[in-house]
Structure formats: structure tokens, C-alpha cells
C-alpha positions as CSV (number, residue, x, y, z in Angstrom):
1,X,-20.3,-28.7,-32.0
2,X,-16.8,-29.4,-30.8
3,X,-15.8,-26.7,-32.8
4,X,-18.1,-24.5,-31.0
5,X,-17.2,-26.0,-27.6
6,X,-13.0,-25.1,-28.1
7,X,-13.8,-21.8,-29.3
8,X,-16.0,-21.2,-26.1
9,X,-13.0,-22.6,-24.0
10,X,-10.8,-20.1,-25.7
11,X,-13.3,-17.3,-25.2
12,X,-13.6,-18.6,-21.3
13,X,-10.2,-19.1,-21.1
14,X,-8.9,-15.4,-22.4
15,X,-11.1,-13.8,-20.0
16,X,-10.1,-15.4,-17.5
17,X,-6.1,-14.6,-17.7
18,X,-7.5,-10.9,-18.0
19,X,-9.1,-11.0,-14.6
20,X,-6.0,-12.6,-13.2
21,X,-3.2,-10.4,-14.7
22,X,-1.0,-9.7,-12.2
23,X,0.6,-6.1,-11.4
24,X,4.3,-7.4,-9.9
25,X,4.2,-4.6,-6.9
26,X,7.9,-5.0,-4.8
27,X,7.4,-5.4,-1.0
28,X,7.7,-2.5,0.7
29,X,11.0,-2.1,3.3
30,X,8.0,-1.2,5.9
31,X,4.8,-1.6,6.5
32,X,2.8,-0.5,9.6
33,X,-1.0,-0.6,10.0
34,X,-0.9,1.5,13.0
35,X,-4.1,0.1,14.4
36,X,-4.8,-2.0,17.7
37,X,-3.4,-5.4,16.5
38,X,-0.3,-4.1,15.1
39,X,0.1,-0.8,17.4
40,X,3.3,1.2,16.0
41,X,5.3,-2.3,15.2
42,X,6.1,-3.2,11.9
43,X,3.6,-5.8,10.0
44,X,6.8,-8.1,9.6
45,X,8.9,-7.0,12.7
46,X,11.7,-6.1,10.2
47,X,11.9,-2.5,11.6
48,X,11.9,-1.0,15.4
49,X,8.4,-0.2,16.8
50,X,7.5,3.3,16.8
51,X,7.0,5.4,20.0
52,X,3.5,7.0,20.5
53,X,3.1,9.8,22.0
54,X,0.0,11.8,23.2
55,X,-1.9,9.4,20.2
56,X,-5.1,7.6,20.9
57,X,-6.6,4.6,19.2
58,X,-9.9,5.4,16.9
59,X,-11.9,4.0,14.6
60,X,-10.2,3.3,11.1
61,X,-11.5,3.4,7.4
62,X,-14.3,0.9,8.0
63,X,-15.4,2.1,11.5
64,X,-13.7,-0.6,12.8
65,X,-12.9,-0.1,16.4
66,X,-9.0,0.4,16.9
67,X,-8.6,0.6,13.0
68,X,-6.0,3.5,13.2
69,X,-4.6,6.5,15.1
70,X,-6.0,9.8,16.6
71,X,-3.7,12.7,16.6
72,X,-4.8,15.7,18.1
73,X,-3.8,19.7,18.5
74,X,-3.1,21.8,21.8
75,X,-0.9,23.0,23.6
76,X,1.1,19.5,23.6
77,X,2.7,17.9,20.5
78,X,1.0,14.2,19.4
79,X,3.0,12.0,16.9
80,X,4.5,8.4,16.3
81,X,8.6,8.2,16.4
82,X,10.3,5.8,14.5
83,X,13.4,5.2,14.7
84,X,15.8,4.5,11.7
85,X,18.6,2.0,11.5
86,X,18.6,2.5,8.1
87,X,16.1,-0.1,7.0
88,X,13.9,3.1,6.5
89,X,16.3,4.3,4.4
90,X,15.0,4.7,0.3
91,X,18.4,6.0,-1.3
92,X,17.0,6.6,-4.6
93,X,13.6,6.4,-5.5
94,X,10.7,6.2,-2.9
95,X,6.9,6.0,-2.8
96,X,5.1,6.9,0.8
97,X,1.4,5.6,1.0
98,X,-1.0,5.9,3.8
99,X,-4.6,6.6,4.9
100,X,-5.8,9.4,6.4
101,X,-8.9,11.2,7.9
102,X,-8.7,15.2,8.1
103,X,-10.8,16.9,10.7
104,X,-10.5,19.9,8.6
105,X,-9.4,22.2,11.4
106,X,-6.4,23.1,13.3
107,X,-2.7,24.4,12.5
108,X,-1.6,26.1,9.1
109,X,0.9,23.1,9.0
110,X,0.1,19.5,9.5
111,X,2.7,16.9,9.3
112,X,1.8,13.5,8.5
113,X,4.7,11.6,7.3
114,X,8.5,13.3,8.4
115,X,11.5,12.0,7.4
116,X,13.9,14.7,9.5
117,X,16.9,15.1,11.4
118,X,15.7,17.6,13.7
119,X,19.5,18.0,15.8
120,X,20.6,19.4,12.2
121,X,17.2,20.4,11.1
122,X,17.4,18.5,8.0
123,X,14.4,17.7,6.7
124,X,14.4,15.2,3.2
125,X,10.8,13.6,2.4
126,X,7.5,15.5,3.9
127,X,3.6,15.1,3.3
128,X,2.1,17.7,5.4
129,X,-1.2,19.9,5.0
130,X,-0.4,23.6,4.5
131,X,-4.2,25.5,4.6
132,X,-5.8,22.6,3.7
133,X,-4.1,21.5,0.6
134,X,-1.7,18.4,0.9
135,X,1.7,19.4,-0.2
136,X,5.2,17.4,-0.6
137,X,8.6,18.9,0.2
138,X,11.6,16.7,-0.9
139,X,15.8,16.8,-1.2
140,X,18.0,15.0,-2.8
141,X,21.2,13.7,-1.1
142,X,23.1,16.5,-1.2
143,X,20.4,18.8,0.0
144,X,20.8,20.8,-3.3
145,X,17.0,20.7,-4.5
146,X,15.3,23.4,-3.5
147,X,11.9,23.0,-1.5
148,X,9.2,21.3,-3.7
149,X,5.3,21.7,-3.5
150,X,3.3,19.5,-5.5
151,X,-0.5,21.2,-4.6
152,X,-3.4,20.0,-5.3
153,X,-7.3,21.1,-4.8
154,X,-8.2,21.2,-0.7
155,X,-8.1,17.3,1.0
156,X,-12.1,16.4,2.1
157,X,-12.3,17.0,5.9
158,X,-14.0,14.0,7.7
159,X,-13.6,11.5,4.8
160,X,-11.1,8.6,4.7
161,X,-8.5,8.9,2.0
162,X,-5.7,7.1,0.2
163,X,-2.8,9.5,-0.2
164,X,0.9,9.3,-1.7
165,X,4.0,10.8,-3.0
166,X,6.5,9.3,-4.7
167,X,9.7,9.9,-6.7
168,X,11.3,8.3,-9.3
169,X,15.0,8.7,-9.3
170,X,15.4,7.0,-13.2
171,X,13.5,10.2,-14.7
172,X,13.1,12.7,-12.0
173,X,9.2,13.0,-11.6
174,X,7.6,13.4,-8.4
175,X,3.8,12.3,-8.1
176,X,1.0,13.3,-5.3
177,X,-1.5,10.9,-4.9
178,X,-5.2,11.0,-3.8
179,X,-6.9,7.7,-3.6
180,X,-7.0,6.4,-7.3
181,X,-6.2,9.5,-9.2
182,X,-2.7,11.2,-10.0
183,X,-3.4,14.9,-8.6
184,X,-0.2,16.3,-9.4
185,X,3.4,15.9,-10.9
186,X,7.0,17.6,-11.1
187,X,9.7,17.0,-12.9
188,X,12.6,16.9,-10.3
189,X,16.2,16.4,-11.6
190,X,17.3,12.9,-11.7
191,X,19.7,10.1,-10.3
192,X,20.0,13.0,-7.5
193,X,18.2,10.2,-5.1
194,X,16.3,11.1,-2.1
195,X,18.1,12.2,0.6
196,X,16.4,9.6,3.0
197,X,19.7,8.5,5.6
198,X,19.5,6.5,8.8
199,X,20.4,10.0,10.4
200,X,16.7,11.1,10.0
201,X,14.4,9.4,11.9
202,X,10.6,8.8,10.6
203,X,7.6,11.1,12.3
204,X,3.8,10.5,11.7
205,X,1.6,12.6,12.4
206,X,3.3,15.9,14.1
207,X,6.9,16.8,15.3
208,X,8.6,16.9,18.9
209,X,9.6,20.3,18.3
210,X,7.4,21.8,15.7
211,X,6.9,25.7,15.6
212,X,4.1,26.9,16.6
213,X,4.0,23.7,19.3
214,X,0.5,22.3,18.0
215,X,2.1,22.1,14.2
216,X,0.6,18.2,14.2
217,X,-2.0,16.6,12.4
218,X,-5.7,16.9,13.0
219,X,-7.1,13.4,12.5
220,X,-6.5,9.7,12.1
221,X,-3.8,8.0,10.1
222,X,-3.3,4.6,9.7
223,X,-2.0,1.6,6.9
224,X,2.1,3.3,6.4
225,X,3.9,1.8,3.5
226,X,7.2,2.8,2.7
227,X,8.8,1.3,-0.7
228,X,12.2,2.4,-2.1
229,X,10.8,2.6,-5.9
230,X,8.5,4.6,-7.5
231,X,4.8,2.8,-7.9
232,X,2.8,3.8,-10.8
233,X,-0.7,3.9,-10.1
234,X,-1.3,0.6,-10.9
235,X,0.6,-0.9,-8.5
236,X,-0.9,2.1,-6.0
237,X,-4.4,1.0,-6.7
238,X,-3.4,-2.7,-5.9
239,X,-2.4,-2.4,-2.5
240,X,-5.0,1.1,-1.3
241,X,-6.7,-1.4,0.7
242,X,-6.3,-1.3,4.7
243,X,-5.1,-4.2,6.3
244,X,-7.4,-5.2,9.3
245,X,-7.4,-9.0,9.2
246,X,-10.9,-10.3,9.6
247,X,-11.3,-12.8,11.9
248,X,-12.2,-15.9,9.6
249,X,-10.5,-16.1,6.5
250,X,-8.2,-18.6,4.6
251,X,-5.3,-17.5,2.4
252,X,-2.4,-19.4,1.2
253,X,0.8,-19.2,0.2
254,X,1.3,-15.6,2.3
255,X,-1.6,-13.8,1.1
256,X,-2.9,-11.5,3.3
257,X,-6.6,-11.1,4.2
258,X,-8.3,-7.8,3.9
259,X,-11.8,-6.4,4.6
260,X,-14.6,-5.5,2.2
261,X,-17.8,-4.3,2.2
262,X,-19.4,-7.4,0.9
263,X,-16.7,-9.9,2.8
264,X,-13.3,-10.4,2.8
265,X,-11.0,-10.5,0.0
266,X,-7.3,-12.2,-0.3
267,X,-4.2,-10.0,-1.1
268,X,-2.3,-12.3,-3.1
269,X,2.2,-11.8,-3.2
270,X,4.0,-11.9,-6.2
271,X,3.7,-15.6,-8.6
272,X,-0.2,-16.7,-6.8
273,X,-3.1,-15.7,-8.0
274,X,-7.1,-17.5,-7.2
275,X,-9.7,-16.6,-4.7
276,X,-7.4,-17.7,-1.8
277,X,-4.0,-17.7,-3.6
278,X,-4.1,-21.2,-4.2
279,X,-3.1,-21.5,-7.7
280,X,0.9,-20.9,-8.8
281,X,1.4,-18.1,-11.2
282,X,3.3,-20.3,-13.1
283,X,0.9,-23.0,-13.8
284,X,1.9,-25.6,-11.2
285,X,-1.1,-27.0,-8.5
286,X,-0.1,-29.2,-6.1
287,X,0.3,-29.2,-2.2
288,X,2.8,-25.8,-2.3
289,X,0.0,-23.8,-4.3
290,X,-2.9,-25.1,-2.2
291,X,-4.7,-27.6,0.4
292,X,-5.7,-30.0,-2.2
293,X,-3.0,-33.0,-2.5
294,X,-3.0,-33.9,-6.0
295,X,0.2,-32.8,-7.7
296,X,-2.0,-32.6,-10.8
297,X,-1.0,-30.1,-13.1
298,X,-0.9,-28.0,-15.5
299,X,2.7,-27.6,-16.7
300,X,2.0,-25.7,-19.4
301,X,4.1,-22.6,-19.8
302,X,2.6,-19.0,-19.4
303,X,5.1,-17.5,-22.1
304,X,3.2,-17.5,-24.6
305,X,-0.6,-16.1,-24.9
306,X,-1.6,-19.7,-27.1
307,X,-0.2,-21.5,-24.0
308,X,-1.9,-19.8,-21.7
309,X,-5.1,-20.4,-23.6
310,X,-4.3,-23.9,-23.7
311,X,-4.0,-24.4,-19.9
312,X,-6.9,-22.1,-19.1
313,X,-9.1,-24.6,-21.8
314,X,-7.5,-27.6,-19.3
315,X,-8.3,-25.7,-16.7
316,X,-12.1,-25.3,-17.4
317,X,-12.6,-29.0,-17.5
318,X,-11.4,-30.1,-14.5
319,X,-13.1,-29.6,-10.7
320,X,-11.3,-26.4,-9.3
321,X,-11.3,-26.6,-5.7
322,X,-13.1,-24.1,-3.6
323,X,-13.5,-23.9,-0.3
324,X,-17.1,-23.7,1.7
325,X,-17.4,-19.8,2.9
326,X,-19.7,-18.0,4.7
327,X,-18.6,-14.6,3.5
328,X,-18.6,-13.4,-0.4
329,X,-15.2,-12.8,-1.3
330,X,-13.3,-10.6,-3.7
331,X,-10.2,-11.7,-5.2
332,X,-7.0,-9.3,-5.4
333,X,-4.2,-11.1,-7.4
334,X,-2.1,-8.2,-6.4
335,X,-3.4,-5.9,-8.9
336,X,-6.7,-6.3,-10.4
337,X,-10.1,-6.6,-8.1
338,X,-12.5,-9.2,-9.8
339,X,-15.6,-10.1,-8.7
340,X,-16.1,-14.1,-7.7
């Protein structure tokens, strides 16, 4: 029987470090939800806020009022300005995610994300919509790549989507992304870097000066994240989710909380994992991983799978706090959804 019960333990215990296995994702060098709490400043203040202009707020990916931007077409240019001091710069490798909603209508070309220099008409990193298909144009430093297009099939008109393009300066492949899927690849040349400098400023949604005048976007954006490596689509799928902080949730250690159909759900940073981030990725519980004042651990080392089996087995017999919620929660340990 005690046999029985150690093997169940290891069983328990196995499946458990599966559903916690963490994805390391770097932070990105900005973040901006572009919705009514944030507006066009940066989730962390570490770049300048953007300058709206002719944008509206609108309902983002869950309805929620406020939840992102509206750009619209006419006569008069509408995009977001952000100025670059060069902590929007991504010298080498870069990944650009956001969501958008496409009305499906409008200009030929439809910027979304810019980064140009338009007194030199320079223009380095661009996700726009030519006729419908999402395209992305890059250059390296030297401006010696010629333009790129990474098509894909026609982007859903009224529907909210994840999209992305990245390059990786260590093997020179470009990706497009839309939602969880890899639409489209290029192999670029590499350790040319992307020619991203603080003399090009970042533009969302349409240009100042765009030819014909109404060259912007037709429909919302919101949720900008700008990293200076290349995520694979791992990492991509760990942080799709749009940040509108609910207004009661608990999340520790600098999670961040995040919205879900059937509740909330905590976005855990690099080294936590547990419903609420509570629990050190390393193995230590005490007052730094958690509420709960016991320094009790578990100090045995995650290097090796047999220890990890042995702390999950400790694990499963002792209480593991949880706190009283009125909402069913998912967990995120930064990569990997799993149901609670």
C-alpha cells in the first residue's frame, strides 16, 4: 500500500511540474495597452506617452468599454505618435505583437505599427494591410535589404486578432504571426540587425503624412508589445492575452491580472509560478513567494527531474494555501494555461 501511495505521489507529482513548466519570455522594452486606464502611456512609464490624434476610445477584445483604440478613414489622418529616445530602439532582433480589429473596408494601405523617419523618409519595421492581406516590410541598418512581404491569406474583418512579426538577427528568419499559428516565414540575411534608431519615431495606426491622406487603419488596435528578441511561438502564445486588469484580483510577486471568459487569470514573471504567483520557481515558500508567514520549505533543488518529484511528493502532503475567490481562475505561469 505505501508502495502504491509513493508511486501515486510520483504520478501526482510529474503532472504537476508539466502544468507548471515555465516558457522564460524576456520583458518587453514597451508595453502599451492602449485602452482607457493606460491611454497611450507606457504600462511601466519607462517610455514617453504617445500623442493621439483624431483616435477615439472603443470597446476592446472582450467588449469591454474603453478596451482599445478606434482609428478611422477620411479626409483627415488618425494615428498614435510615439516618440523615440531610443528606449524603442531593437538593434538586432525584434518581435512586434498587438491586437487588432479590421473593419474590412477603407484604403489599399493600412498602417498599424510604423517605425519611420518621415523628414528622411526612412522607413525600417512596418505591419500594414495592403488589400486585405497583412504584410511586413523591414531593413536592416544599413538600409541594404530590399523591401520584404511576408503575405498571408486575407485578415477576418470584424473579428479580434493577435498579430506579429518578428525577426531574428542570429539566423535571419522573419515570422508573421496570426493569433496562435505561424502564417508565414523569410529567410532574411543575418546579424544585418534591424534598422530600428531613435531617429524614427513609432506610429500606430496611420501616418501624419501618408499618401493618399486617409492611408490609416480601419479599426481598433490595442495591447502593443515591443521586445528586442525574436519570440517563438511559445513564448507568443504565453503573453496573446489583453491586459485589462479586472477590478478584484490578487497576484503576487508582480504578476499581472488578466481577464477570461470564465474569471480572471494571473500572468505570472519569470521564477513564480501557482494560481496567484505565490510559489518561487525555485522551490522556496515563505513571506517573499506569498501571504502565508511560514518560511516552511521546500529546499529541494529543481535541477534534476528526481528532485523535482521529490518536492512535488512533499508538496502533495502538506495544506497549500489558497485563497477564498469569487471568480474561477485560470493560471498562466507565463507560458502554459492550466485549468485550476
Amino acid at each position: 500500500m505505501l508502495n502504491l501511495m509513493l508511486i501515486y505521489q510520483v504520478i501526482a507529482g510529474l503532472s504537476l511540474l508539466k502544468a507548471a513548466h515555465a516558457v522564460n519570455v524576456p520583458d518587453p522594452i514597451a508595453h502599451f495597452p492602449l485602452n482607457s486606464k493606460y491611454e497611450t502611456r507606457e504600462i511601466n512609464n519607462r517610455q514617453p506617452q504617445g500623442t493621439p490624434v483624431r483616435v477615439s476610445l472603443a470597446p476592446g477584445p472582450n467588449n469591454k468599454t474603453g478596451g482599445s483604440y478606434q482609428f478611422t478613414v477620411g479626409q483627415n489622418n488618425s494615428y498614435i505618435e510615439f516618440p523615440n529616445d531610443g528606449g524603442l530602439n531593437a538593434n538586432r532582433s525584434i518581435t512586434v505583437l498587438c491586437w487588432v480589429n479590421y473593419a474590412g473596408s477603407g484604403p489599399t494601405n493600412q498602417y498599424i505599427v510604423a517605425y519611420i523617419n518621415l523628414a528622411q523618409d526612412k522607413a525600417a519595421f512596418v505591419v500594414f494591410i495592403v488589400n486585405g492581406i497583412l504584410v511586413v516590410y523591414m531593413k536592416d541598418r544599413a538600409y541594404e535589404i530590399a523591401s520584404i512581404w511576408i503575405d498571408t491569406q486575407p485578415l477576418e474583418p470584424g473579428a479580434w486578432h493577435l498579430i506579429g512579426a518578428s525577426y531574428d538577427d542570429d539566423t535571419g528568419i522573419a515570422r508573421l504571426y496570426v493569433d496562435d499559428k505561424t502564417v508565414a516565414q523569410k529567410n532574411l540575411t543575418a546579424n544585418g540587425g534591424v534598422a530600428t534608431t531613435d531617429q524614427l519615431k513609432l506610429y500606430v495606426g496611420g501616418l501624419p503624412k501618408a499618401e493618399p491622406p486617409s492611408a490609416n487603419f480601419n479599426g481598433r488596435i490595442t495591447n502593443l508589445r515591443i521586445f528586442d528578441v525574436a519570440l517563438h511561438l511559445d513564448q507568443i502564445n504565453a503573453v496573446q492575452f489583453p491586459v485589462e486588469a479586472p477590478a478584484e484580483c490578487s497576484c503576487y510577486n508582480g504578476g499581472s491580472c488578466a481577464p477570461r471568459d470564465d474569471g480572471y487569470m494571473c500572468i505570472c514573471p519569470a521564477g513564480y509560478i501557482g494560481e496567484h504567483c505565490e510559489w518561487q520557481k525555485q522551490g522556496c515558500y515563505h513571506e517573499v513567494c506569498g501571504p502565508r508567514k511560514n518560511k516552511a520549505m521546500v529546499n529541494a533543488s529543481v535541477n534534476s527531474t528526481v528532485k523535482r518529484t521529490e518536492m512535488m511528493s512533499k508538496l502533495l502532503l502538506r495544506p497549500v494555501w489558497k485563497q477564498p475567490r469569487k471568480n474561477n481562475w485560470r493560471s498562466l505561469v507565463f507560458a502554459d494555461a492550466t485549468n485550476v
